[in-house]
C-alpha positions in Angstrom: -1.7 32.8 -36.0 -4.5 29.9 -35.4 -7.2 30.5 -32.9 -7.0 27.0 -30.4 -10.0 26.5 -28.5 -10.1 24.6 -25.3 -13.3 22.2 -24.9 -14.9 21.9 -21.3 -14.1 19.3 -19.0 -15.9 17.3 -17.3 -16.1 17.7 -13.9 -15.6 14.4 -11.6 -18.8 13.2 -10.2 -19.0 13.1 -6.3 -18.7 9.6 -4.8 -21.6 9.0 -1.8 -21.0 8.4 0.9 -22.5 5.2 1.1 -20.1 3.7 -1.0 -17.3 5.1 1.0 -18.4 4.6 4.6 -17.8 0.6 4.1 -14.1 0.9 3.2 -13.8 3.5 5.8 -14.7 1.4 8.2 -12.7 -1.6 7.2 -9.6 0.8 6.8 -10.4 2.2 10.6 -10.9 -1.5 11.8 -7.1 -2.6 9.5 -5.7 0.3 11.6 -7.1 -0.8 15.1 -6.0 -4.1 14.7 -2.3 -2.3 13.9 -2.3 -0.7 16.8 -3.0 -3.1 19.1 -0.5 -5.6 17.7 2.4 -2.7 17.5 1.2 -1.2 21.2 0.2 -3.6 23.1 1.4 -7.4 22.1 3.3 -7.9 24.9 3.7 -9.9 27.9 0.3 -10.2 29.8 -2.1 -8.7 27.2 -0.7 -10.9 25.0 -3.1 -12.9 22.3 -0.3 -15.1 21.2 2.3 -17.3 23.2 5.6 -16.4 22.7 7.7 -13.3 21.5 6.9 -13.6 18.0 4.7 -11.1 17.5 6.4 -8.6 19.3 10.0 -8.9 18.0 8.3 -8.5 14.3 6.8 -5.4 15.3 10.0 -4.2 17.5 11.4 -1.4 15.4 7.5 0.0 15.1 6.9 0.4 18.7 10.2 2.3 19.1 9.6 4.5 15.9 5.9 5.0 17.0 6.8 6.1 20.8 6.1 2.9 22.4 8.1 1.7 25.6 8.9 -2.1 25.2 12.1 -2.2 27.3 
């Protein structure tokens, strides 16, 4: 029988949080900006003329719980 040995590995190194506090940000801001456009682009609050905007998020705003009708 042959003796296997197992060599340590490396553990990850932490990440700061610095360098993740940017992207978190943009990711909350990305998701914001989602939610208005799925919740609330729509007749008066509307940033765009037309229905464009809220027939392309249609299907979202019923899966998410949104009343639109």
């Amino acid at each position: 029988m042959s003796d296997t040995t197992f060599t340590p590995v490396a553990a990850p190194a932490p990440i700061p949080v610095g360098e993740i506090l940017p992207w978190a940000i943009f990711g909350g801001l990305l998701m914001i900006i989602a939610i208005y456009f799925v919740g609330t682009e729509e007749g008066a609050m509307a940033l765009f003329s037309g229905g464009y905007v809220h027939e392309f998020v249609h299907d979202g705003r019923h899966l998410l719980g949104f009343p639109c009708h």
